[in-house]
C-alpha positions as CSV (number, residue, x, y, z in Angstrom):
1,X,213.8,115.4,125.5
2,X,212.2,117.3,128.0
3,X,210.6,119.7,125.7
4,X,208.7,117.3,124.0
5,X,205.7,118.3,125.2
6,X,206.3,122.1,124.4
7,X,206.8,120.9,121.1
8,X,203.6,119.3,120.5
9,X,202.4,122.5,121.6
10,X,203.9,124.2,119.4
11,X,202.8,122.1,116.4
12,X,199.3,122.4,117.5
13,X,198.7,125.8,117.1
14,X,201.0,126.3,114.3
15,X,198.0,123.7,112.8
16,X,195.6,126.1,114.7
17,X,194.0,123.7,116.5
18,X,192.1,124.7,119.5
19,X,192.0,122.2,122.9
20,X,188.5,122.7,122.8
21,X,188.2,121.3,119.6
22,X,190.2,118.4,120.5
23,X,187.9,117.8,123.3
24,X,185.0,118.0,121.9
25,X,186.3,114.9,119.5
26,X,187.8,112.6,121.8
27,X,186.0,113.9,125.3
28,X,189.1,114.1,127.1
29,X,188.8,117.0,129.9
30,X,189.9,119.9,128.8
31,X,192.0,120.4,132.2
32,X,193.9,116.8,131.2
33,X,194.8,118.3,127.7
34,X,196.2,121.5,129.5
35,X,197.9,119.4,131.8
36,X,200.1,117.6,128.8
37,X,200.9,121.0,127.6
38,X,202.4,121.9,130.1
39,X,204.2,118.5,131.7
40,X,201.9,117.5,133.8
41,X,201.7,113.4,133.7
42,X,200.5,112.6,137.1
43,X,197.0,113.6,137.5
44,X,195.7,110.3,136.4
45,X,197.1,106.7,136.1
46,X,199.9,106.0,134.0
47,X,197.7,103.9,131.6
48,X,195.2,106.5,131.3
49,X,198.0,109.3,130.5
50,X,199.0,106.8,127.8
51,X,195.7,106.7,126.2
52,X,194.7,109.6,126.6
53,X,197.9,111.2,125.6
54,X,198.4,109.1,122.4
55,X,194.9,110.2,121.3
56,X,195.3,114.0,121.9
57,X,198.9,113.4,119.5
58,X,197.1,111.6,116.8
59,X,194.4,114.8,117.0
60,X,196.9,117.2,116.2
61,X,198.9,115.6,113.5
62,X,201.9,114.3,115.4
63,X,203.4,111.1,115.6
64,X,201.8,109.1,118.5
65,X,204.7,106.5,118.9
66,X,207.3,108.8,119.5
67,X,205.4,111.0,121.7
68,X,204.7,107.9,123.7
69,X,208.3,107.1,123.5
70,X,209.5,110.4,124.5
71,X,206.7,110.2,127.6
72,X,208.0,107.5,128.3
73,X,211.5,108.8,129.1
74,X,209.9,111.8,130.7
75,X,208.6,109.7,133.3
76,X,211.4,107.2,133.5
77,X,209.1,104.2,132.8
78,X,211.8,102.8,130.4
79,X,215.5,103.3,130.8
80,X,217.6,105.3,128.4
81,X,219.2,102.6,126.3
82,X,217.8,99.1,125.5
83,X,219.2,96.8,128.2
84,X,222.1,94.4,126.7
85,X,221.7,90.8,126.1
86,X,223.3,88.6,128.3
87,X,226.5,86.7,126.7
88,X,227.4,84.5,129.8
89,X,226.4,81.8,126.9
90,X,228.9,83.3,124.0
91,X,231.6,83.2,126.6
92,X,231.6,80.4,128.8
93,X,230.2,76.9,126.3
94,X,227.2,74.9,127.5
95,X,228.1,71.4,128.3
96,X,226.3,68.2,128.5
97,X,227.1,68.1,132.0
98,X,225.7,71.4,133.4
99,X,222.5,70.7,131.0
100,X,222.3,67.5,132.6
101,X,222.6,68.8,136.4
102,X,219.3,71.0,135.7
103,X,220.5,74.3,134.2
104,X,217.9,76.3,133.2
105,X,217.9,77.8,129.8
106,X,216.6,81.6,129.2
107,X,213.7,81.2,127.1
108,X,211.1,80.6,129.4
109,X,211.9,84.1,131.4
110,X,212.0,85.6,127.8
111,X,208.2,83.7,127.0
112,X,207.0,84.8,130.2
113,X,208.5,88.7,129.8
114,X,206.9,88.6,126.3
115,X,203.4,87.1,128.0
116,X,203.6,89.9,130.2
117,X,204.5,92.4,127.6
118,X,201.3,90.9,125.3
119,X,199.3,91.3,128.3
120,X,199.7,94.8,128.8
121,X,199.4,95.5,125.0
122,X,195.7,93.3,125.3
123,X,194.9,95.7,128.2
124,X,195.7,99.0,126.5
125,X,194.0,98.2,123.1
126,X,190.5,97.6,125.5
127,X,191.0,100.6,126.9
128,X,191.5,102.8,123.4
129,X,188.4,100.1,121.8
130,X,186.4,101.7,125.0
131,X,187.1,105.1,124.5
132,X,186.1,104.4,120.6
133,X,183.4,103.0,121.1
134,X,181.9,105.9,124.0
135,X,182.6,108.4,121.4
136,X,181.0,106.5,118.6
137,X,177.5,105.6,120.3
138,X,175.5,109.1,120.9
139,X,174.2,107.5,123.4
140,X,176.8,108.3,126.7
141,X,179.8,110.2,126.4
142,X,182.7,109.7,129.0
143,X,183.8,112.2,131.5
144,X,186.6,111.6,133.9
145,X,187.0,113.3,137.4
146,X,189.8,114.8,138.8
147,X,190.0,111.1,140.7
148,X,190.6,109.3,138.1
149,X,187.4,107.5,137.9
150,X,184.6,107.3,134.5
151,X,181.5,108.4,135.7
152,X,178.6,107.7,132.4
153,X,176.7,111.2,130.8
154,X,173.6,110.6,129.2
155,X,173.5,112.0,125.9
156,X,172.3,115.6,125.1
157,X,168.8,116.0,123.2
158,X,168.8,116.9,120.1
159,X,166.2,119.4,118.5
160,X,165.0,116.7,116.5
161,X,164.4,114.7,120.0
162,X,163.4,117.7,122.1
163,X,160.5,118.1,119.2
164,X,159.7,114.1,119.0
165,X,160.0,113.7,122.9
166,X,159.3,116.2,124.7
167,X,157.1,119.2,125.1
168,X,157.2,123.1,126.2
169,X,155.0,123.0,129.4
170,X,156.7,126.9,130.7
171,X,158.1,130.0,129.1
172,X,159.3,133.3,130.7
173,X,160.9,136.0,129.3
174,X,162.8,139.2,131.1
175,X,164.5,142.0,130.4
176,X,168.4,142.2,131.1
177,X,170.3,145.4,131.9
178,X,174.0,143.6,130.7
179,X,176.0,145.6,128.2
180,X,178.1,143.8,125.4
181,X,180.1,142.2,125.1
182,X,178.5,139.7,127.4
183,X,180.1,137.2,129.0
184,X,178.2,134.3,129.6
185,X,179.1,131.7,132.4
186,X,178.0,128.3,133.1
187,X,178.6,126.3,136.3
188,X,176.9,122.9,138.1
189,X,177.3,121.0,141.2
190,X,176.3,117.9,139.0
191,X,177.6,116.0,135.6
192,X,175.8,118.2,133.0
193,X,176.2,118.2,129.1
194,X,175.1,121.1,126.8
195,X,175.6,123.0,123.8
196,X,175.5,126.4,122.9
197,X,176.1,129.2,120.0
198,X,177.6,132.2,120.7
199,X,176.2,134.6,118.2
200,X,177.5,132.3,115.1
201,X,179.5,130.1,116.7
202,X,178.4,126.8,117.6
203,X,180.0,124.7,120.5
204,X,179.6,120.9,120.3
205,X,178.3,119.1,123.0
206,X,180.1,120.1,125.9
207,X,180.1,117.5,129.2
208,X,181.3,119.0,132.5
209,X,181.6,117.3,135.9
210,X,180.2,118.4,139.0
211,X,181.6,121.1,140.4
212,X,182.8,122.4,137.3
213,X,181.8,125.7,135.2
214,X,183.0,127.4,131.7
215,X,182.7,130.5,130.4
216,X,181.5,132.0,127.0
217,X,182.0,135.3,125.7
218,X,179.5,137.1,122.5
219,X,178.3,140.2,121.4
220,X,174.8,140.0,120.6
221,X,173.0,136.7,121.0
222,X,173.1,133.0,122.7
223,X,171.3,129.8,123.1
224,X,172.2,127.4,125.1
225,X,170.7,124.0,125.5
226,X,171.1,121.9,129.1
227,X,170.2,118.1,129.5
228,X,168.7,119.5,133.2
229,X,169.2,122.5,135.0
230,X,169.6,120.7,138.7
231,X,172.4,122.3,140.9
232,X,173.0,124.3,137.6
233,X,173.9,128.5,138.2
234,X,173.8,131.0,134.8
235,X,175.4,134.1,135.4
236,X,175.6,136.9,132.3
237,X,178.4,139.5,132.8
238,X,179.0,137.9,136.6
239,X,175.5,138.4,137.5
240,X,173.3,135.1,138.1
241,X,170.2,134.4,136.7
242,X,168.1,134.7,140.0
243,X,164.6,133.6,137.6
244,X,166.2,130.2,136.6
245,X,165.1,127.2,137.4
246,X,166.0,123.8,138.5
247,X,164.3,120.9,136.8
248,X,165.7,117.3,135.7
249,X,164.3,117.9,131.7
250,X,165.9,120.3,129.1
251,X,166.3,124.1,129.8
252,X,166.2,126.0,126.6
253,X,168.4,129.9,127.7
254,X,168.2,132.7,125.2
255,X,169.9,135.8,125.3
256,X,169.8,138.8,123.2
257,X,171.0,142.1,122.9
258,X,168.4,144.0,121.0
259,X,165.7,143.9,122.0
260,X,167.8,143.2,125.8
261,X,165.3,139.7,126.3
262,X,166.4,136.6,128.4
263,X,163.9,133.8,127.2
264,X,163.7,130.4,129.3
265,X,161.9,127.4,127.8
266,X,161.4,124.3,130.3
267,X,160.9,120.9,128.6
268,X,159.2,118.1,130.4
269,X,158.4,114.4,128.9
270,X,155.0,113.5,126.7
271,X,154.3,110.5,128.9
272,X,154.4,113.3,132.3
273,X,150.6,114.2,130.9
274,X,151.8,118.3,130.4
C-alpha cells in the first residue's frame, strides 16, 4: 500500500508521459506533481491533494478511485476495514416498552452521517467544476502558491492578439558570446505566464508564481514570449541579460546561434498612442 504512489510513477513513464506535460493540461504546479511522486501529501490541504491528485491519475491513464482509495489509507483518513454494523438490535428485541420510554432509533444518525457525507461530495465536485472551468476559459489560468492559496493569471497573448492589440514601439538587437548548447533560464519576483520554443520544441503556456524560475536547454535557437517582463531576470548559459527590460506589456526574446544575435521586441497597447 505504501508504494502506491511509486507505482503510478512507474506507469507514467512506462506511458512516457512527461510532468510537464501533465501540467501544462491541468495547471497543477509542477513542484505539487513531484511531490505525489514521491509521497509527499501535506503541502496543501487534504481537499486540494484530493483534487489535484485524482486529476494528475486520470492524466496518466490510471484508475482515479483506487488511487484515491489507496491515498486515503496512506494518510489514515479512513480506517483499514469498513467499520461493523451495530447488532445490539439482532440480539437484544425491541419492545413496545423501551419504544415507548423514548428510545431513539439509528436512522436519523445514519441520515445525518449520509447528509454529511453528501455534503462533502457537493463540496469536492465545486472544486473539480472550478478547476474545469479555469482550464477551459483562456481567459485566467490558476496557479497555486506554496500556501495553499489561488492567486488569478491573466491569460498569455497570442500572436494573433499581440498583432490585433498591440504594437512594436522598441527593438534592440546584440551580440552574445554563449556557446551551445545554451541553457536558457527564466526567473520572476512576480506571477508571470509565457511560452517558448526551444529550437523545435514548443512549450505550452507556462504560469510560474513569484519567486519562481525554470530552465530551458537548446542548441541553436529560442523565442520566448512573456505577458510582462516586471521583476523578470533572463540569464543564457548563467549569464543575465543585463540589456533587458522591465515593462508591464509583452517582451518578445530571441536567441540564435548563427549569426550569435539576441533580439528584444517590446509591445505596448494601440490605445497608449505609440
Amino acid at each position: 500500500m505504501a508504494l502506491f504512489y511509486k507505482e503510478l510513477k512507474k506507469l507514467r513513464e512506462n506511458s512516457d508521459i512527461k510532468l510537464e506535460e501533465i501540467q501544462n493540461r491541468t495547471k497543477i504546479d509542477l513542484r505539487f506533481l513531484e511531490a505525489f511522486e514521491n509521497g509527499q501529501f501535506d503541502l496543501l490541504p487534504y481537499t486540494y491533494i484530493r483534487l489535484f491528485f485524482r486529476a494528475y491519475v486520470t492524466e496518466i491513464g490510471g484508475d482515479p478511485v483506487q488511487a484515491l482509495n489507496d491515498l486515503d489509507h496512506y494518510l489514515n483518513r479512513k480506517p483499514a476495514t469498513e467499520p461493523s454494523k451495530p447488532a445490539a438490535s439482532d440480539k437484544t428485541p425491541k419492545t413496545p416498552e423501551k419504544l415507548s420510554d423514548g428510545f431513539k432509533p439509528q436512522s436519523p444518525v445514519l441520515k445525518r452521517s449520509n447528509l454529511i457525507k453528501a455534503g462533502i461530495l457537493i463540496v469536492f465536485w465545486v472544486f473539480a467544476l472550478l478547476v474545469i472551468r479555469k482550464i477551459t476559459y483562456e481567459s485566467s489560468d490558476a496557479a497555486i502558491t506554496d500556501g495553499g492559496q489561488h492567486v488569478l493569471i491573466d491569460h498569455l497573448v497570442t500572436d494573433e492578439e499581440l498583432l490585433n492589440n498591440y504594437v512594436v514601439y522598441n527593438s534592440s538587437e546584440i551580440t552574445h558570446s554563449a556557446v551551445p548548447p545554451f541553457s536558457l533560464r527564466i526567473a520572476s519576483k512576480q506571477l508571470l505566464s509565457y511560452r517558448i520554443v526551444a529550437d523545435s520544441t514548443r512549450h505550452d503556456t507556462i504560469s510560474m508564481a513569484s519567486g519562481d524560475s525554470k530552465s530551458f536547454l537548446f542548441s541553436h535557437q529560442a523565442e520566448v514570449v512573456l505577458n510582462h517582463s516586471q521583476g523578470v531576470d533572463v540569464y543564457l548559459n548563467g549569464v543575465r541579460l543585463k540589456e533587458f527590460i522591465s515593462q508591464e506589456y509583452p517582451v518578445r526574446i530571441s536567441i540564435s546561434d548563427t549569426p550569435p544575435v539576441i533580439q528584444y521586441t517590446y509591445y505596448t497597447l494601440f490605445k497608449d498612442g505609440h
